[in-house]
C-alpha positions, 0 to 999 in steps of 0.5 A: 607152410609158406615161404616168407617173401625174403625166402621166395627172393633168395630162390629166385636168385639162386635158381638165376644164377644156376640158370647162367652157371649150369656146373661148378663154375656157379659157386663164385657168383653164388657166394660172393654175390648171394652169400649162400655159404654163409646164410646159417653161419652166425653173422660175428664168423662172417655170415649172414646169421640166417638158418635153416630153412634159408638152407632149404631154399637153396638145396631145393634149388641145387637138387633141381639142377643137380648143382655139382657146388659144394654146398652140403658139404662144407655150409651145411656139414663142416660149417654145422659141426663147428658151431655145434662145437661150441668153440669159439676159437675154431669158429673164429678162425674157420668159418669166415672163409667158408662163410665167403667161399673163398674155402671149402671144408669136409667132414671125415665121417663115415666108416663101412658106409655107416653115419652112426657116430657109435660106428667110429672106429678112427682112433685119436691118441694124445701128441706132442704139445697137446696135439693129437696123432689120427689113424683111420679110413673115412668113406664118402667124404663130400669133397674131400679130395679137393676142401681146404679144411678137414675135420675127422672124428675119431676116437679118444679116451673119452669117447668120439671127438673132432679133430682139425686135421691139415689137409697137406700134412704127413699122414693124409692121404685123401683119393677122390671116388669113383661114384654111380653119381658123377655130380657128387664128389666123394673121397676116401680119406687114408689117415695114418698118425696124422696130426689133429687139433681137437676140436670142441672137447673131448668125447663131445663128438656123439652129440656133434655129429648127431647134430649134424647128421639131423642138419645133414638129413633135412638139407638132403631132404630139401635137394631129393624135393627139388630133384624129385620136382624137377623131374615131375615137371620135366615127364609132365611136360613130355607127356604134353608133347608126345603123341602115341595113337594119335594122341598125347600121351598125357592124355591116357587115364594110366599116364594121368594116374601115374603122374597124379601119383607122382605129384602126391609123392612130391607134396608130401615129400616137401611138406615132411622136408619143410617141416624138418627144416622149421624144427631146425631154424626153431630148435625144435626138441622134434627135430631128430624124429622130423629129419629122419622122417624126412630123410626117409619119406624124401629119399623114397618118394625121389627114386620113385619119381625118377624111376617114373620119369625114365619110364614115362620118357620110354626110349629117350629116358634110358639114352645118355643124351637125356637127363633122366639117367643123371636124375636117377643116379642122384636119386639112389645116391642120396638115398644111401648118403647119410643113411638109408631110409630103413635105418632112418625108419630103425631110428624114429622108431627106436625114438617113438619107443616102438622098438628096442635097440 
């Protein structure tokens, strides 16, 4: 599967761009001089009416530079349950600013460290002039301490729905997390009767947030390739320079083996996470099993790389000085987020029949 020209030009710009803005400070001239917070958002909310395999691109650009943007978290989560959403006066009024950049939204999820929407627990009842009163916690909110706009779902009458909930008002109290993987800003979010606005309908939230979580799986999967990639790329070229006995140590049968192992791991990672990516922008009825597939083949193969290129680096690679260490974090970070690979393997199977849930 190969990358069309458009696709190879978007990477280029992506990874100049990161190559000048190693940090946060890499969003503005992401956004307003490629657009990429708006690539999948539909071109009538202000976006460039791409998909998903445009979002590859660039999540395989931030994972190689451990990007610290907030891109997953407000283009592909939040931007991806409002369109899933299906309604049209949300869309309307949010995704044009986070289409540009100029704001940045988070997805209020997460409970117990569980992404299952059947776990949701926060409960939504009905307010005053139809507005809803929200009561719950949320885990690991992708820049949730920090985004403009919030979406929580919770529990109604008619099951799990989502909710716009103002992020200033009486009831919400949000705390940035103290993370293994600084790079990634979480938050927990602490609602208490605070006031929502429903979004979408009622009870539509369990085919919302199975929706995005497939969206979420296969954009992570593309960030793990990248990450996993640069690190193969980074050992690789150690192995070039450092000399053991007299020779490089890349030159040893055992460091040949390993690295060839690595590379294998990589490619195959990519090709699950391409493929996963293709059955998003195509509709593809596959898609829940490709991205679960891919979640748990790229989660997988990253944190091995990692660990391989601590290893390989020996001394150097468990100093705080090298890169190695924040490679490594990220890799077992990402393997949790949205779900571990055994549950992701749970799923495909269940799915395949092969066992009950």
């Amino acid at each position: 599967m190969r990358l069309t020209e458009e696709q190879e030009e978007l990477r280029s710009a992506v990874r100049a761009v990161l190559g000048r803005h190693a940090d946060g400070a890499a969003w503005r001239p992401l956004t307003e001089q490629i657009g990429v917070a708006g690539l999948a958002v539909p071109e009538e909310y202000g976006g460039a009416g791409y998909g998903a395999q445009e979002v590859h691109v660039v999540m395989e650009e931030l994972g190689r530079e451990l990007s610290p943007v907030p891109y997953l978290g407000s283009a592909v989560l939040v931007a991806g349950a409002l369109l899933a959403s299906d309604d049209a006066a949300a869309c309307a009024r949010l995704l044009p600013d986070l289409a540009s950049g100029a704001g940045v939204g988070a997805l209020a999820w997460a409970e117990l460290g569980s992404w299952d929407p059947s776990a949701v627990r926060a409960e939504a009842a009905p307010g005053p002039g139809g507005s809803w009163r929200i009561t719950g916690a949320k885990e690991h909110v992708l820049d949730g301490a920090e985004a403009g706009v919030l979406l929580v779902a919770a529990r109604s009458g008619a099951g799990v729905s989502l909710f716009e909930v103002p992020v200033d008002g009486t009831g919400v109290d949000r705390e940035a997390a103290v993370t293994m993987d600084s790079t990634r800003a979480q938050a927990r979010v602490v609602l208490t009767e605070a006031e929502g606005r429903l979004v979408g309908a009622e009870g539509a939230g369990d085919r919302i947030l199975s929706h995005v979580l497939d969206l979420a799986c296969t954009a992570l999967a593309a960030e793990q390739v990248g990450a996993a990639s640069r690190c193969l790329d980074v050992t690789l070229a150690y192995a070039g320079e450092r000399v053991q006995f007299g020779r490089t140590i890349g030159s040893f049968q055992a460091v040949k083996h390993r690295l060839a192992d690595a590379y294998v791991l990589v490619e195959s990672a990519r090709s699950a996470a391409l493929g996963a990516s293709l059955a998003a922008a195509t509709g593809d009825p596959e898609l829940s099993r490709r991205a679960a597939a891919a979640k748990s083949a790229c989660s997988e193969a990253f944190s091995t790389v990692a660990g391989e290129m601590i290893q390989l680096h020996g001394g150097i690679g468990i100093t705080w000085e090298h890169d190695a260490h924040r490679y490594f974090k990220r890799a077992h970070g990402s393997a949790q987020l949205f779900g571990p690979p055994a549950w992701h393997r749970a799923r495909l199977a269940a799915d395949l029949g092969l066992i009950a849930v």
